[in-house]
PQR file with spaces between the fields and no chain letter, atoms N, CA, C, O and H, PARSE charges and radii, in Angstrom:
ATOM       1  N    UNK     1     -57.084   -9.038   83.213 -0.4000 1.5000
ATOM       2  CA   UNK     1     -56.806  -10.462   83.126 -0.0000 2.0000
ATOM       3  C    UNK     1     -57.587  -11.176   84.216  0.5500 1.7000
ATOM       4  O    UNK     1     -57.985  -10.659   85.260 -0.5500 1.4000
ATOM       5  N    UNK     2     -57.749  -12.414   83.836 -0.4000 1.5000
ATOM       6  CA   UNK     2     -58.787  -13.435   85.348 -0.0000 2.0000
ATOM       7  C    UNK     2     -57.890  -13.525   86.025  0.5500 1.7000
ATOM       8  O    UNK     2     -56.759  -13.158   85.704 -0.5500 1.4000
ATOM       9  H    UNK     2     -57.426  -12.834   82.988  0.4000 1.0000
ATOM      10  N    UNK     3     -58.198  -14.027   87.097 -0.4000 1.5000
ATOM      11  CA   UNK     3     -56.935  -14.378   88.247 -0.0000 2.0000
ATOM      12  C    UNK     3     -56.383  -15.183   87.597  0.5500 1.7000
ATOM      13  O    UNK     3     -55.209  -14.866   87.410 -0.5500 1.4000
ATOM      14  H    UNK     3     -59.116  -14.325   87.357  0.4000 1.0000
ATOM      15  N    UNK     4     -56.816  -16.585   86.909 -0.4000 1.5000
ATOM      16  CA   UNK     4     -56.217  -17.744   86.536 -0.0000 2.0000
ATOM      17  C    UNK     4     -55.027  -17.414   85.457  0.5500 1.7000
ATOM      18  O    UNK     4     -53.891  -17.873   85.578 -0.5500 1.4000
ATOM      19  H    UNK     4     -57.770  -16.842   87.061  0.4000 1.0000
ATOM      20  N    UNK     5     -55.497  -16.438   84.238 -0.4000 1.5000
ATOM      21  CA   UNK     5     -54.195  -16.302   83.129 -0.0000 2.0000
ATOM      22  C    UNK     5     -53.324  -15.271   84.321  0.5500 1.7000
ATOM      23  O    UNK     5     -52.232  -15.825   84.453 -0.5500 1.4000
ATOM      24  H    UNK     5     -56.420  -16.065   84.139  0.4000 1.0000
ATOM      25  N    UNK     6     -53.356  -14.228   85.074 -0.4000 1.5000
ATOM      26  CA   UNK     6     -52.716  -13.477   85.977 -0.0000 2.0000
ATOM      27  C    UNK     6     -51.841  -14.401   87.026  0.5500 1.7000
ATOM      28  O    UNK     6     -50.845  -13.798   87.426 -0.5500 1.4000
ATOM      29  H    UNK     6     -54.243  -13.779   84.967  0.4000 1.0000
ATOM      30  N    UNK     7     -51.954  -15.396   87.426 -0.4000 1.5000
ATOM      31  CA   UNK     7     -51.387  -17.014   88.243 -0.0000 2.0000
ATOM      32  C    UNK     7     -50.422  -17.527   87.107  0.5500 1.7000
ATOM      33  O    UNK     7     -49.194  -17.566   87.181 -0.5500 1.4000
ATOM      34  H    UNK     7     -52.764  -15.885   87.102  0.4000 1.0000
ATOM      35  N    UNK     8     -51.238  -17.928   86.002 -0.4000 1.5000
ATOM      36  CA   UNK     8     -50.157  -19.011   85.217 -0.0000 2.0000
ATOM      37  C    UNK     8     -49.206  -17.492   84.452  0.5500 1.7000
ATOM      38  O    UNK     8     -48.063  -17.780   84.808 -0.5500 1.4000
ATOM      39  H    UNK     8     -52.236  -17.897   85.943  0.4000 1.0000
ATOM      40  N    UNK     9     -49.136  -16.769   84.027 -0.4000 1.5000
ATOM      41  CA   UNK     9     -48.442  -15.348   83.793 -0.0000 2.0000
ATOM      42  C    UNK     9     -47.579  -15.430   85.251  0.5500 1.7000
ATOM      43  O    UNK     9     -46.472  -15.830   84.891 -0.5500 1.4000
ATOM      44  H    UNK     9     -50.064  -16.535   83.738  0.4000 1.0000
ATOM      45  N    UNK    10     -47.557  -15.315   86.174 -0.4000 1.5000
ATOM      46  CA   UNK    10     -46.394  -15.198   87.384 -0.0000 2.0000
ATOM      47  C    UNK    10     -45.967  -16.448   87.317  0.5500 1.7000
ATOM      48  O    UNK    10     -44.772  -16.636   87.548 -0.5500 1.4000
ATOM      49  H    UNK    10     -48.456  -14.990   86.467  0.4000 1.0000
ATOM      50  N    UNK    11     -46.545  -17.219   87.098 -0.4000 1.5000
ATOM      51  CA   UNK    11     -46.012  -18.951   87.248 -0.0000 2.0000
ATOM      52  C    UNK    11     -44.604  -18.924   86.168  0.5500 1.7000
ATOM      53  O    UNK    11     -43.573  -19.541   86.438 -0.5500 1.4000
ATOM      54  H    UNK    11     -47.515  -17.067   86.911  0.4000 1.0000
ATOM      55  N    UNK    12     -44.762  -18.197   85.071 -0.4000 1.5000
ATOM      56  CA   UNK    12     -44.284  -18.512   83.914 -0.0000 2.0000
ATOM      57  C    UNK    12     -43.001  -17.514   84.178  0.5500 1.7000
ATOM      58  O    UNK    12     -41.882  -18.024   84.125 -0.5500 1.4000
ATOM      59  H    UNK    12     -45.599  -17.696   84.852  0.4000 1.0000
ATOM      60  N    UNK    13     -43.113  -16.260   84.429 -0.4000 1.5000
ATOM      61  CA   UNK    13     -41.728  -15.206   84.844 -0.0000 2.0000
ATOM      62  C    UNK    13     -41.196  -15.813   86.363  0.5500 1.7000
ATOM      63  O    UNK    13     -39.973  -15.839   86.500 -0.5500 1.4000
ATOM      64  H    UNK    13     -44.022  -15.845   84.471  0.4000 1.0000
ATOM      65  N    UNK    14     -41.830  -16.183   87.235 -0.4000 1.5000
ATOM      66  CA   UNK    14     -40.752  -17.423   88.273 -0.0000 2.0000
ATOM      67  C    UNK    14     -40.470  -18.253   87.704  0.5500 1.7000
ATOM      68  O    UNK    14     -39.308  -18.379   88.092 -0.5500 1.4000
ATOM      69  H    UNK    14     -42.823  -16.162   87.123  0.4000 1.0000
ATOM      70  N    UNK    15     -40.629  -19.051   86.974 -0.4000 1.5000
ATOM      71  CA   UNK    15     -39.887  -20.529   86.305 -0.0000 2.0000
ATOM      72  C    UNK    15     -38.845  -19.769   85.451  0.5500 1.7000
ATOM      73  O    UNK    15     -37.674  -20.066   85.687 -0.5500 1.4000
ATOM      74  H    UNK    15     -41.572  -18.949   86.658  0.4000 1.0000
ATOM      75  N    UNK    16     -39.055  -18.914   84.574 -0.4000 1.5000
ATOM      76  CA   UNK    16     -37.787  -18.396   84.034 -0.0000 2.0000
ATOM      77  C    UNK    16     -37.167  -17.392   84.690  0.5500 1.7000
ATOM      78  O    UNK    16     -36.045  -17.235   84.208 -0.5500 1.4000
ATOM      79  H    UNK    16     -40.006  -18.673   84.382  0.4000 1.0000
ATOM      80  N    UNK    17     -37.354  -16.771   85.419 -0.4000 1.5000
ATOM      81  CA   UNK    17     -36.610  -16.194   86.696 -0.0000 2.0000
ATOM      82  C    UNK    17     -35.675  -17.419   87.709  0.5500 1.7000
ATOM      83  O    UNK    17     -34.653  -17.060   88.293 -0.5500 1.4000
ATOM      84  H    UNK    17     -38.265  -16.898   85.811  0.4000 1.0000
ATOM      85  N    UNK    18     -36.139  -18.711   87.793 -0.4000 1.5000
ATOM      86  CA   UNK    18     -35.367  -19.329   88.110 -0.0000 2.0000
ATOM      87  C    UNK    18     -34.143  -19.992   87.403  0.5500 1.7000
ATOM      88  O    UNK    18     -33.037  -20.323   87.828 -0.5500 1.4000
ATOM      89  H    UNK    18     -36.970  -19.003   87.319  0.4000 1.0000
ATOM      90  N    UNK    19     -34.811  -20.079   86.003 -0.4000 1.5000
ATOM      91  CA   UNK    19     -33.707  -20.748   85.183 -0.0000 2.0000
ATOM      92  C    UNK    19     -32.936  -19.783   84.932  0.5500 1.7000
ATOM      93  O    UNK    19     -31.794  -20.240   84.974 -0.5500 1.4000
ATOM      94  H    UNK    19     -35.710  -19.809   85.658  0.4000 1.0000
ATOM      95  N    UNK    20     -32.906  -18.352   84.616 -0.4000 1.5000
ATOM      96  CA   UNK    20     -31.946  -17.525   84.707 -0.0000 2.0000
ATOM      97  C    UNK    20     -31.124  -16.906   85.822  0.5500 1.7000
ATOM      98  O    UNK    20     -29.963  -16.502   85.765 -0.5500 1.4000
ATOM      99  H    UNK    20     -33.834  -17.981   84.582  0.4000 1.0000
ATOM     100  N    UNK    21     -31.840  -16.914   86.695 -0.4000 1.5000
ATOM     101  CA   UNK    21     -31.425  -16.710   87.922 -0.0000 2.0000
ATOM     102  C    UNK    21     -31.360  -17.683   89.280  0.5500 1.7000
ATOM     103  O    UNK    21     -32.083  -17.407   90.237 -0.5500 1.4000
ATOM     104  H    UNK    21     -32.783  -17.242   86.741  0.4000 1.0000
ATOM     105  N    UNK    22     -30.513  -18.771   89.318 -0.4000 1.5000
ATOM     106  CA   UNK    22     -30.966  -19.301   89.743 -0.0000 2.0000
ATOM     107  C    UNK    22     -30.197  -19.140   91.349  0.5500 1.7000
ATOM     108  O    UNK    22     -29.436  -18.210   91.612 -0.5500 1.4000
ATOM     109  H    UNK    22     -29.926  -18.995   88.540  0.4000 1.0000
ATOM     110  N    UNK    23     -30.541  -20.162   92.262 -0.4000 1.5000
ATOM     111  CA   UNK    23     -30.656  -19.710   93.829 -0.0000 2.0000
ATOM     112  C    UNK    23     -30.168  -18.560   94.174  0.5500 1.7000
ATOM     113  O    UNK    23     -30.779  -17.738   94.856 -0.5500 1.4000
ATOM     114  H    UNK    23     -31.159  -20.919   92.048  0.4000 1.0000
ATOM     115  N    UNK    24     -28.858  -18.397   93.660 -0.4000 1.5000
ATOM     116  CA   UNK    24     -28.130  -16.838   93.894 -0.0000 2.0000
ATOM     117  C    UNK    24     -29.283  -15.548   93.932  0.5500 1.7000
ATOM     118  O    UNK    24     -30.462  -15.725   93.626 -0.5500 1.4000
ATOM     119  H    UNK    24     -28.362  -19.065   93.106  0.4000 1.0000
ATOM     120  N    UNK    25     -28.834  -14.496   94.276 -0.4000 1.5000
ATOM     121  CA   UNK    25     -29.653  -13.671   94.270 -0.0000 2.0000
ATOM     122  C    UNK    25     -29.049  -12.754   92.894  0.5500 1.7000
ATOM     123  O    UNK    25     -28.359  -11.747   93.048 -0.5500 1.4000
ATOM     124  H    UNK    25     -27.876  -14.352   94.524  0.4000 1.0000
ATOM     125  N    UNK    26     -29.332  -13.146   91.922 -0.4000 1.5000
ATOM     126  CA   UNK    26     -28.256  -12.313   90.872 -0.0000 2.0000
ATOM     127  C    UNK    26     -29.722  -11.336   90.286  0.5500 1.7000
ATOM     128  O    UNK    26     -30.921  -11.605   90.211 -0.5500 1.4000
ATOM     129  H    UNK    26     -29.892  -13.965   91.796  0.4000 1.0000
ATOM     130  N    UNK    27     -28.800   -9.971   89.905 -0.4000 1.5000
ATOM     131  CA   UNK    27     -29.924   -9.459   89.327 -0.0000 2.0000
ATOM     132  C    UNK    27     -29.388   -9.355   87.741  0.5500 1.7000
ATOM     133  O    UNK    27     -28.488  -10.057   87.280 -0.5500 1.4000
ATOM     134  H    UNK    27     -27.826   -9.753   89.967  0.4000 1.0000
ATOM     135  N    UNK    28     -30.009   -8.503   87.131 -0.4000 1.5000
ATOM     136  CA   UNK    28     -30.083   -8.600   85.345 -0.0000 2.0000
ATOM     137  C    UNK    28     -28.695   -7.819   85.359  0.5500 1.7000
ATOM     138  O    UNK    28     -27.758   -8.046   84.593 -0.5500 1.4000
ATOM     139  H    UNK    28     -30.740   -7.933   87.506  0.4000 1.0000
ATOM     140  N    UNK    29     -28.725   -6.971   86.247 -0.4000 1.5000
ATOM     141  CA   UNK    29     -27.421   -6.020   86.311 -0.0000 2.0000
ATOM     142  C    UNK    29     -26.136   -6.915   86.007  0.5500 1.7000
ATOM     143  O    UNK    29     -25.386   -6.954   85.032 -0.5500 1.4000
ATOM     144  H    UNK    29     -29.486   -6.787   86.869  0.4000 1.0000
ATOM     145  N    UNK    30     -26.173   -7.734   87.408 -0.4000 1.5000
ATOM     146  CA   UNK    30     -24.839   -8.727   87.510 -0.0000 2.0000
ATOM     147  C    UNK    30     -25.047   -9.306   86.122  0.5500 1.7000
ATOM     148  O    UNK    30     -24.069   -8.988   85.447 -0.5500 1.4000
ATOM     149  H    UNK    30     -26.783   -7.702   88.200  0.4000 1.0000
ATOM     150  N    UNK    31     -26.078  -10.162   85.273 -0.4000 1.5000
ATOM     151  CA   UNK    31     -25.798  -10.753   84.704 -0.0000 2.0000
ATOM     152  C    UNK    31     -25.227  -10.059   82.944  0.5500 1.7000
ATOM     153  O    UNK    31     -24.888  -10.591   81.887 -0.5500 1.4000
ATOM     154  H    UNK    31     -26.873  -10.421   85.821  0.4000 1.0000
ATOM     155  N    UNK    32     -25.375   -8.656   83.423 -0.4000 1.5000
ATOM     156  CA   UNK    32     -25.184   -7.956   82.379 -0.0000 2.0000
ATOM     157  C    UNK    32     -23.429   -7.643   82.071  0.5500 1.7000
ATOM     158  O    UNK    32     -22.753   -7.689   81.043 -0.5500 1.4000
ATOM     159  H    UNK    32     -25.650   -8.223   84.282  0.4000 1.0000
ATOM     160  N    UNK    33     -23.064   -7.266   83.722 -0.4000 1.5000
ATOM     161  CA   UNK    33     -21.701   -7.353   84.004 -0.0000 2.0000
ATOM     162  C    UNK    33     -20.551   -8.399   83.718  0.5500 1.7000
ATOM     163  O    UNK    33     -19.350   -8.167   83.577 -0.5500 1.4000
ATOM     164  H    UNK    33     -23.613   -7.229   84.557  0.4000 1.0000
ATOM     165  N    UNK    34     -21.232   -9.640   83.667 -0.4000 1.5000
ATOM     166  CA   UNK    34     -20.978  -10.757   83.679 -0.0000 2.0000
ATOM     167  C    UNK    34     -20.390  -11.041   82.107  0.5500 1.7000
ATOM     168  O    UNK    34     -19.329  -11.532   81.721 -0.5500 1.4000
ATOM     169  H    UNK    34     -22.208   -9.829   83.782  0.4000 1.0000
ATOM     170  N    UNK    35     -21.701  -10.444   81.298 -0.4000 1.5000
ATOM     171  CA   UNK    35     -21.441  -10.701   79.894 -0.0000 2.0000
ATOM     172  C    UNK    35     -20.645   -9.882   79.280  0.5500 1.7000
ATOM     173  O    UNK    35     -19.889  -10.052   78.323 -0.5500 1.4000
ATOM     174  H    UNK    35     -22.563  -10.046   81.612  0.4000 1.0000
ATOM     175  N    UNK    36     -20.994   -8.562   80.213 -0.4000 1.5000
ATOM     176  CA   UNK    36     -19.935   -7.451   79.374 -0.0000 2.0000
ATOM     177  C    UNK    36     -18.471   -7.398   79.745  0.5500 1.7000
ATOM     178  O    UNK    36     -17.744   -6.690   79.047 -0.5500 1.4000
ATOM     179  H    UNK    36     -21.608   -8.424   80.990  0.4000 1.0000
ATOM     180  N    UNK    37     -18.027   -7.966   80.616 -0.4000 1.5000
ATOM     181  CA   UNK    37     -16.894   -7.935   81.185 -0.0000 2.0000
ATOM     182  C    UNK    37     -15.587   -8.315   80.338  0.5500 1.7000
ATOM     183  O    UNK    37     -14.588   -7.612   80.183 -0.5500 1.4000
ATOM     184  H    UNK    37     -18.617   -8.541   81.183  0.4000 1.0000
ATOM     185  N    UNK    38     -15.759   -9.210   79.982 -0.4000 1.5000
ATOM     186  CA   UNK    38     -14.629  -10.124   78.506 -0.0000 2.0000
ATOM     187  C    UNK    38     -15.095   -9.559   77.558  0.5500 1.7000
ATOM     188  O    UNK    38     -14.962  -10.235   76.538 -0.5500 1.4000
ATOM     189  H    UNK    38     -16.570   -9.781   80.108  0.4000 1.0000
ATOM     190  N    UNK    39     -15.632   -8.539   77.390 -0.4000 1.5000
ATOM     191  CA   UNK    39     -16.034   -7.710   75.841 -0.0000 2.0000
ATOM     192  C    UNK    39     -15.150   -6.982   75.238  0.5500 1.7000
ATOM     193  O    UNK    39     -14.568   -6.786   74.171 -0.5500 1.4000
ATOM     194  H    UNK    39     -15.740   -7.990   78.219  0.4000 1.0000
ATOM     195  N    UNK    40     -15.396   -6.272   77.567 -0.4000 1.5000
ATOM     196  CA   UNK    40     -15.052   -4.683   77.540 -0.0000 2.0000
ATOM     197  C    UNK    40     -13.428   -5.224   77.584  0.5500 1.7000
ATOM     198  O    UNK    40     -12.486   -4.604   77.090 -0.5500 1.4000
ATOM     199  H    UNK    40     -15.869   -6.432   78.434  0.4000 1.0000
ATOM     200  N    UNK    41     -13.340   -6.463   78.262 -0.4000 1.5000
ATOM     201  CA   UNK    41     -11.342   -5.880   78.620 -0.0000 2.0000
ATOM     202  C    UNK    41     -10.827   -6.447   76.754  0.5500 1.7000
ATOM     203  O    UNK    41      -9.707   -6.067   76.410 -0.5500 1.4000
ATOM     204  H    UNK    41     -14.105   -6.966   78.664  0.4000 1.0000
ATOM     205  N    UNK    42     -11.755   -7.400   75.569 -0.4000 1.5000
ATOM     206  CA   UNK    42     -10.965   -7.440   74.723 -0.0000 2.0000
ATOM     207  C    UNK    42     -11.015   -6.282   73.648  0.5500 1.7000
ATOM     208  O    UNK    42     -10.196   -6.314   72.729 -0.5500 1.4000
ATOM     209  H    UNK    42     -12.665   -7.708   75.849  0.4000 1.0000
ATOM     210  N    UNK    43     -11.744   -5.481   73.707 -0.4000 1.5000
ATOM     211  CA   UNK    43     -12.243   -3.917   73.255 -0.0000 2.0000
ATOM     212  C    UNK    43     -10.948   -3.425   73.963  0.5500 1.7000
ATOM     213  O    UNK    43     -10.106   -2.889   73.243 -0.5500 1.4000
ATOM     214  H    UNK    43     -12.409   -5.455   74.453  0.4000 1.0000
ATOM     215  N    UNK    44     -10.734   -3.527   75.086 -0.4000 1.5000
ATOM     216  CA   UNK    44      -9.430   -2.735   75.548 -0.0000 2.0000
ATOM     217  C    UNK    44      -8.553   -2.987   75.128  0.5500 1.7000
ATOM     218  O    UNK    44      -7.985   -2.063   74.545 -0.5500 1.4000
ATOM     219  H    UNK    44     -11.419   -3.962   75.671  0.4000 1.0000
ATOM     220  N    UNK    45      -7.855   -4.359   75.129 -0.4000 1.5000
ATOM     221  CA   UNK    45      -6.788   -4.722   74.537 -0.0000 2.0000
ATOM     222  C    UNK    45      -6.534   -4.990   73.384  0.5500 1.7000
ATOM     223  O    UNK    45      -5.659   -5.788   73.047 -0.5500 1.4000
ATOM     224  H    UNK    45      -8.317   -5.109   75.603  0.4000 1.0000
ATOM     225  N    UNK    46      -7.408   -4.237   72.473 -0.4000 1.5000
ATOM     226  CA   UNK    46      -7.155   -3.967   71.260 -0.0000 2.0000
ATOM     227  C    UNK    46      -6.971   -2.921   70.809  0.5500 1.7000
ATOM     228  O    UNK    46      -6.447   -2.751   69.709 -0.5500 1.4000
ATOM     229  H    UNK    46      -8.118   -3.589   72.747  0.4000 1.0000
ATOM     230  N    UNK    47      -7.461   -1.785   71.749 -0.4000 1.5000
ATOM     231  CA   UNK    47      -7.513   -0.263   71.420 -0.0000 2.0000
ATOM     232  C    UNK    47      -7.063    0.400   72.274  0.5500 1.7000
ATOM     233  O    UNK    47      -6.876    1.493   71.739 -0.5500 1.4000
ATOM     234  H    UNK    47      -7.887   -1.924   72.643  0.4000 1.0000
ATOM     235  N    UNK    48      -6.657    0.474   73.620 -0.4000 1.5000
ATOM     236  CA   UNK    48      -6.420    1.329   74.666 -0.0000 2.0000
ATOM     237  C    UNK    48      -5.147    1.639   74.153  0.5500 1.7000
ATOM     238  O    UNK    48      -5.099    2.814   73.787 -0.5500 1.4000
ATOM     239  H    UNK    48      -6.809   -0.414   74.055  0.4000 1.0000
ATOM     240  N    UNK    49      -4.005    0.962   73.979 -0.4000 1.5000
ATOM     241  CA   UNK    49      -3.016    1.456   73.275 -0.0000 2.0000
ATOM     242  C    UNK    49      -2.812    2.358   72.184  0.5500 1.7000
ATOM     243  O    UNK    49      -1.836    3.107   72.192 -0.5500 1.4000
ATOM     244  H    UNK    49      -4.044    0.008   74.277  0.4000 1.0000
ATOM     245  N    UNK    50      -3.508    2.358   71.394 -0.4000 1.5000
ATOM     246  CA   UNK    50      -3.385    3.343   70.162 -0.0000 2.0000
ATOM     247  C    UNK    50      -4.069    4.539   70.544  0.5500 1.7000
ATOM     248  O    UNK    50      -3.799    5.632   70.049 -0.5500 1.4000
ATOM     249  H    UNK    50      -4.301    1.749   71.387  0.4000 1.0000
ATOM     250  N    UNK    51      -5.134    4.321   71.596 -0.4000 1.5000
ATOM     251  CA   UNK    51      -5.715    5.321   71.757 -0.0000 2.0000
ATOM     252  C    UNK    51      -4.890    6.364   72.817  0.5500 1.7000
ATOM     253  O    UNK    51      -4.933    7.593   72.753 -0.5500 1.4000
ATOM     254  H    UNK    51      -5.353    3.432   71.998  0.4000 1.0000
ATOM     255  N    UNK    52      -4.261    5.704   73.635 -0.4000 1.5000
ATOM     256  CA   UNK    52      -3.114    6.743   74.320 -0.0000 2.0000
ATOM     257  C    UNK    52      -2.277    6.883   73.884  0.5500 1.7000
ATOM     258  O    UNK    52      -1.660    7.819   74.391 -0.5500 1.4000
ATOM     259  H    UNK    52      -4.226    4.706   73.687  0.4000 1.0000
ATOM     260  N    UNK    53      -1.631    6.272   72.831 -0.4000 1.5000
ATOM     261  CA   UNK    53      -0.265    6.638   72.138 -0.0000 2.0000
ATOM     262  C    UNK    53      -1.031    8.396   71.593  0.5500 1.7000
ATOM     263  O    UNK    53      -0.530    9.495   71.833 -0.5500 1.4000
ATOM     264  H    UNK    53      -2.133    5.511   72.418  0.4000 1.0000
ATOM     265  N    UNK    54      -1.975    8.194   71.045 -0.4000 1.5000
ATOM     266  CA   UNK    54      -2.487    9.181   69.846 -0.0000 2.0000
ATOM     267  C    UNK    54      -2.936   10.352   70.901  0.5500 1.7000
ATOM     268  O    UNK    54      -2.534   11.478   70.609 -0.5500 1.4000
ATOM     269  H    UNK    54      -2.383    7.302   70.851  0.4000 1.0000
ATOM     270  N    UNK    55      -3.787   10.213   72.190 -0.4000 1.5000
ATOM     271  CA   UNK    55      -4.075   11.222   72.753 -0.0000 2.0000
ATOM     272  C    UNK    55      -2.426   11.988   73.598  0.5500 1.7000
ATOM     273  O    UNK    55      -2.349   13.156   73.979 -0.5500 1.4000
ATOM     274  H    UNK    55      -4.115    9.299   72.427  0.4000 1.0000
ATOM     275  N    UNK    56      -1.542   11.171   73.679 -0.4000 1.5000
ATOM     276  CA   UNK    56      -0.057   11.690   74.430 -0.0000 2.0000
ATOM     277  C    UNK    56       0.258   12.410   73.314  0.5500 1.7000
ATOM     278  O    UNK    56       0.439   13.597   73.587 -0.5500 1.4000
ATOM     279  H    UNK    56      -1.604   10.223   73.369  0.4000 1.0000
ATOM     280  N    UNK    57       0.413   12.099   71.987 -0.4000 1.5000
ATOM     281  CA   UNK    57       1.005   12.827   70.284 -0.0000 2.0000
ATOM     282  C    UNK    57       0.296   13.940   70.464  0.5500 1.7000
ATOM     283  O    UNK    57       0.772   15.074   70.526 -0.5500 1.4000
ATOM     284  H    UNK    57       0.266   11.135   71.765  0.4000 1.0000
ATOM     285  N    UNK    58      -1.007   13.607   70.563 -0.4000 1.5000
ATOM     286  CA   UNK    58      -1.668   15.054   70.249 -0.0000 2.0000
ATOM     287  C    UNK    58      -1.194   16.434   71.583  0.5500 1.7000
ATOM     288  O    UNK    58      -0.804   17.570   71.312 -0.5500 1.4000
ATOM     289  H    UNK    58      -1.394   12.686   70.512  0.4000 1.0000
ATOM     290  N    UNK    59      -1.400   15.831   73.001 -0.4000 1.5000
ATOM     291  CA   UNK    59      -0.802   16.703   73.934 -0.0000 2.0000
ATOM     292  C    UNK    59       0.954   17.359   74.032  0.5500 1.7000
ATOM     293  O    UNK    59       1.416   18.415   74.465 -0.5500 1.4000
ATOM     294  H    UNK    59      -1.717   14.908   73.220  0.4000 1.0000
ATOM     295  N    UNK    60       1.639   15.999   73.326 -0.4000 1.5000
ATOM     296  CA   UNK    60       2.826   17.088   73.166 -0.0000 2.0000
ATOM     297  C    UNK    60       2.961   17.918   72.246  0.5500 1.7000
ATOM     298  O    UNK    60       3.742   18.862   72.127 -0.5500 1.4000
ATOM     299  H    UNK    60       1.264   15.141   72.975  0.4000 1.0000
ATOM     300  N    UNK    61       1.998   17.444   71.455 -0.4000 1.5000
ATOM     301  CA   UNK    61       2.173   18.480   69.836 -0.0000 2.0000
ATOM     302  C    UNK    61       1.233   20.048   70.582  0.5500 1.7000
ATOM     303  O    UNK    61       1.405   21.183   70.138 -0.5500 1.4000
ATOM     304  H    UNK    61       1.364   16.677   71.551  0.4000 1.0000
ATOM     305  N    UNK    62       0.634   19.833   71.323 -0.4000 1.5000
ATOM     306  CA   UNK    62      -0.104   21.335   71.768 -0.0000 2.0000
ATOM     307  C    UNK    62       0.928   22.004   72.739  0.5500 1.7000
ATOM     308  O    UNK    62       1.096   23.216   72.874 -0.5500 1.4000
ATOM     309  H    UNK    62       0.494   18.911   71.684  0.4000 1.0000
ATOM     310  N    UNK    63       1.443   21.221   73.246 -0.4000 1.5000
ATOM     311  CA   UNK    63       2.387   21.826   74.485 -0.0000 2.0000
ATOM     312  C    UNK    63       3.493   22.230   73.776  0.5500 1.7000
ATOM     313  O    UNK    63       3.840   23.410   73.812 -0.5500 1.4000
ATOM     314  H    UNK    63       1.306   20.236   73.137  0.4000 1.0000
ATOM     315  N    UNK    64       4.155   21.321   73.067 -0.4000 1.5000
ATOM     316  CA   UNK    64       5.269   22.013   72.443 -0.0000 2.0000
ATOM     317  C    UNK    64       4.811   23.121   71.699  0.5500 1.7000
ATOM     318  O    UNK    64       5.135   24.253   72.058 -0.5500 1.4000
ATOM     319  H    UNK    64       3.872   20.362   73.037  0.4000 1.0000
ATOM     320  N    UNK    65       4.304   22.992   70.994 -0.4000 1.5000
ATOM     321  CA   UNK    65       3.885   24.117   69.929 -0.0000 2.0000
ATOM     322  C    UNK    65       3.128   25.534   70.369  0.5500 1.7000
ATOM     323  O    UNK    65       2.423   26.159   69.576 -0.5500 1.4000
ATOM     324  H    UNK    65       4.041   22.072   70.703  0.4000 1.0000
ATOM     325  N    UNK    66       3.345   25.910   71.601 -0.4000 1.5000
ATOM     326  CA   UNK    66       2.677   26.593   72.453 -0.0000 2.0000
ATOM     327  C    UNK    66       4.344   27.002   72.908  0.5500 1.7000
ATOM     328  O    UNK    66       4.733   28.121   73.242 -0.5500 1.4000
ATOM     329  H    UNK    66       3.917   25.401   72.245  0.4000 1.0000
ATOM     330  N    UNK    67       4.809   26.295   72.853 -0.4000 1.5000
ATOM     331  CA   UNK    67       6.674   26.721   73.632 -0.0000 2.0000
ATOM     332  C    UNK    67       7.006   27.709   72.007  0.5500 1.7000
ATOM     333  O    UNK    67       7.146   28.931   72.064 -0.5500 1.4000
ATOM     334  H    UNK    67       4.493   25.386   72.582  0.4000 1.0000
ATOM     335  N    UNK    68       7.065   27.163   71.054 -0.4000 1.5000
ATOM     336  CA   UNK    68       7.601   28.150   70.024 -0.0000 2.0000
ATOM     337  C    UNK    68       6.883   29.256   69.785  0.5500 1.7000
ATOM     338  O    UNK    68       7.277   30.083   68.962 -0.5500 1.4000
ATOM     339  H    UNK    68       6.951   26.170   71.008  0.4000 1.0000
């Protein structure tokens, strides 16, 4: 690349590096955390329950059934 498209190319990932990131020092990480966060807890609170009811069923059914 010339220097000049290699200049306006950095010009262009800082201007949207700022609008996405702006003064904070946030990285893609945080902003990933950010988004996934209210995903992950309504994924939870829709499923964490059934999913331990069913993994406790299955452990007493091995434990008991291991007693007879």
């Amino acid at each position: 690349m010339s220097p000049a498209v290699d200049a306006a190319v950095g010009a262009a990932f800082r201007s949207l590096g700022d609008l996405v990131l702006p003064q904070q020092e946030r990285t893609v990480e945080d902003l990933v955390k950010e988004i996934l966060r209210p995903m992950l807890k309504e994924w939870l609170d829709q499923n964490l329950t059934g999913i331990v009811e069913r993994l406790v069923r299955a452990e007493i059914e091995r434990v008991t059934g291991s007693l007879r």
